[in-house]
C-alpha positions as CSV (number, residue, x, y, z in Angstrom):
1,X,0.0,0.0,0.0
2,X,1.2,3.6,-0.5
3,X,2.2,6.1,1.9
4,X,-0.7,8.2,3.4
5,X,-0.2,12.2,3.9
6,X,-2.7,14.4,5.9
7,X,-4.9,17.2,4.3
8,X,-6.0,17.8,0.9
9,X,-6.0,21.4,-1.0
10,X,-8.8,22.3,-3.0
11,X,-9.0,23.9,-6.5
12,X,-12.4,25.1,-6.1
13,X,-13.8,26.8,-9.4
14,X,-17.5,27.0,-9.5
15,X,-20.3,27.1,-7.2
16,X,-23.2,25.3,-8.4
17,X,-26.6,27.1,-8.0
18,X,-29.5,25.4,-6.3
19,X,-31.7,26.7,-9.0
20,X,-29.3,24.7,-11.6
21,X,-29.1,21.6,-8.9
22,X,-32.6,21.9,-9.1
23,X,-32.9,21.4,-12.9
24,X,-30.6,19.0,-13.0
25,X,-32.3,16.5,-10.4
26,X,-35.6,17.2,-12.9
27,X,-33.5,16.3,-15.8
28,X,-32.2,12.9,-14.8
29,X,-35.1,12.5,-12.4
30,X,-32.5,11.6,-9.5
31,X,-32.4,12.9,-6.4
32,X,-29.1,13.8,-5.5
33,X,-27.8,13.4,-2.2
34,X,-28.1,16.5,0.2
35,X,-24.9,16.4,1.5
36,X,-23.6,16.8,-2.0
37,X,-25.8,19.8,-3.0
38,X,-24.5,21.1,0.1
39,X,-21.1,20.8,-0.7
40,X,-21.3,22.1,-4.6
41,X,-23.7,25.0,-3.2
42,X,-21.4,26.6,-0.7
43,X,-17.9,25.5,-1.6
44,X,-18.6,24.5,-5.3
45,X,-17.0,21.7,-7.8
46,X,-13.3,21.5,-7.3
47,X,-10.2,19.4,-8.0
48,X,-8.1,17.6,-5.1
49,X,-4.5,18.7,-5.6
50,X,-1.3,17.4,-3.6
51,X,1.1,20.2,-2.4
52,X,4.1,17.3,-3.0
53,X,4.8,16.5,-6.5
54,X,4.7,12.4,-5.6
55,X,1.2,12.5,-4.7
56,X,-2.1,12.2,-5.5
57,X,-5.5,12.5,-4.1
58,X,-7.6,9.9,-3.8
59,X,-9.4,6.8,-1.8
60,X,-8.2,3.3,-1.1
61,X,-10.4,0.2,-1.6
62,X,-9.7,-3.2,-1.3
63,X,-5.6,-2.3,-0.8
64,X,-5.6,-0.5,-4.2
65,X,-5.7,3.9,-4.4
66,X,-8.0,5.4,-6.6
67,X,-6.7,9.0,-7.8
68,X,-9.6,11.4,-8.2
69,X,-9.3,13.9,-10.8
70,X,-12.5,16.5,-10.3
71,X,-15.8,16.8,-9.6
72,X,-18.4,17.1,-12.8
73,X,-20.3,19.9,-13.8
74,X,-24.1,19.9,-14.2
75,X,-23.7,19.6,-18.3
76,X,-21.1,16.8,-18.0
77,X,-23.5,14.8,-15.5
78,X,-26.6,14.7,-18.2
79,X,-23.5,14.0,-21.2
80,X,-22.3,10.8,-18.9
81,X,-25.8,9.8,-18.3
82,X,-26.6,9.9,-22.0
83,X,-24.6,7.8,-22.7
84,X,-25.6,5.7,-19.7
85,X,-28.9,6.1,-20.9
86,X,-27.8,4.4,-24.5
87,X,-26.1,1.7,-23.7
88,X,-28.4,0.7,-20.4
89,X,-32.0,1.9,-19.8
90,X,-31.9,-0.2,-16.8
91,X,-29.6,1.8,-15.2
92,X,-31.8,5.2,-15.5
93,X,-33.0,7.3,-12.3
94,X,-30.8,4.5,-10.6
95,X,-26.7,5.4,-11.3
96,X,-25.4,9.1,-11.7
97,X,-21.6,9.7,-12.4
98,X,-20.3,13.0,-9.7
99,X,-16.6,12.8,-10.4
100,X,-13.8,11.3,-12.7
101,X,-10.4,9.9,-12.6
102,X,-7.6,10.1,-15.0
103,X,-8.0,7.0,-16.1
104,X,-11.7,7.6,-16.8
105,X,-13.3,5.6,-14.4
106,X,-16.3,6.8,-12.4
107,X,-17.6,7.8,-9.0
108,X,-20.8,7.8,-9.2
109,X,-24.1,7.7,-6.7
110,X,-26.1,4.4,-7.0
111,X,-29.7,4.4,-5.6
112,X,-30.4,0.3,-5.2
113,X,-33.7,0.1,-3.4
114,X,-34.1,3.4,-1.3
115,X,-30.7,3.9,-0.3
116,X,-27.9,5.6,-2.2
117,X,-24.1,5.1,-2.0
118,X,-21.2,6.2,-3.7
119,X,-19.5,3.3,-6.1
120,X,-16.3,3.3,-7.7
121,X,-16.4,1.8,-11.8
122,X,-13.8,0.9,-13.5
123,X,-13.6,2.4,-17.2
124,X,-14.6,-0.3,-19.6
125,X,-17.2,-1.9,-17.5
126,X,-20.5,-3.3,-19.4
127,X,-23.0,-1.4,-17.1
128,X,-25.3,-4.9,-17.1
129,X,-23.0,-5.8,-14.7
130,X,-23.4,-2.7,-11.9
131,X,-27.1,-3.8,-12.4
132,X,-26.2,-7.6,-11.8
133,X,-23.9,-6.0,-8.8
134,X,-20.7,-6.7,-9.9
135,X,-17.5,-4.9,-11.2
136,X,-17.8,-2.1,-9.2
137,X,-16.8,-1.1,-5.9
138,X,-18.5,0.1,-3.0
139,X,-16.8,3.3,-1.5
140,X,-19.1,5.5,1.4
141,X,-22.5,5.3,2.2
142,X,-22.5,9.0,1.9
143,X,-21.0,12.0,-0.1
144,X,-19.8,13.4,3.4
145,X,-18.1,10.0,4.1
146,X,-16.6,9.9,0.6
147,X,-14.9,13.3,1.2
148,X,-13.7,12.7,4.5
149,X,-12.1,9.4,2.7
150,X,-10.2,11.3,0.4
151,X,-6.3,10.9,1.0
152,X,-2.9,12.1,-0.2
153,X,-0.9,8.8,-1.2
154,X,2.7,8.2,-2.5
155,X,2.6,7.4,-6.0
């Protein structure tokens, strides 16, 4: 496993309006988590960044670090969702991508039943499988928990 470091910096650039978060939740008929719309509300979508040039930010599952790369914005949420939406109807009102790695995988909220968590999907994965719950990983049960998750590691 890598080397953990304490705090993250923030590159914050846009606060998110709750009349746009609004829209949004009425365009892919999800309701997003209120801890989230908190967070892009008041401090707004950002990127993690490491103050050390061998690090990144990110959150460890199962022994391996995933390195986030930023948060999306409204417009890039209903892009990643149309193409969701084209490749799995299943998967509609039920999976919403929030942020992005470099290597293009996901985090992204997942409603199964009532409750919503926050999974981790690997780029490349058939989305029949998130519906037949596998190839993804589980990573908070909240947005709060997810950011308080976050770590610097040692690449």
């Amino acid at each position: 496993m890598s080397e953990v470091k304490g705090m993250i910096n923030w590159n914050f650039y846009r606060v998110i309006k709750s009349n746009e978060i609004s829209q949004l939740e009425k365009d892919i008929q999800f309701k997003l988590p209120e801890d989230y719309k908190s967070f892009v509300s008041t401090q707004g979508l950002c990127e993690p960044e490491s103050d050390m040039e061998d690090y990144e930010i990110g959150i460890e599952v199962n022994n391996d670090f995933f390195q986030l790369s930023y948060f999306y914005d409204p417009d890039d949420i209903k892009q990643q969702l149309k193409l969701i939406s084209e490749e799995e109807a299943k998967l509609k009102g039920k999976l919403v991508p929030f942020a992005i790695d470099s290597g293009d995988n996901w985090y992204a909220f997942f409603k199964k039943d009532i409750q919503t968590k926050i999974i981790f999907i690997p780029y490349g994965t058939h989305l029949s499988y998130i519906i037949e719950g596998k190839n993804f990983y589980p990573i908070a049960s909240s947005f709060t928990e997810f950011i308080n998750n976050l770590k610097e590691f040692r690449i």
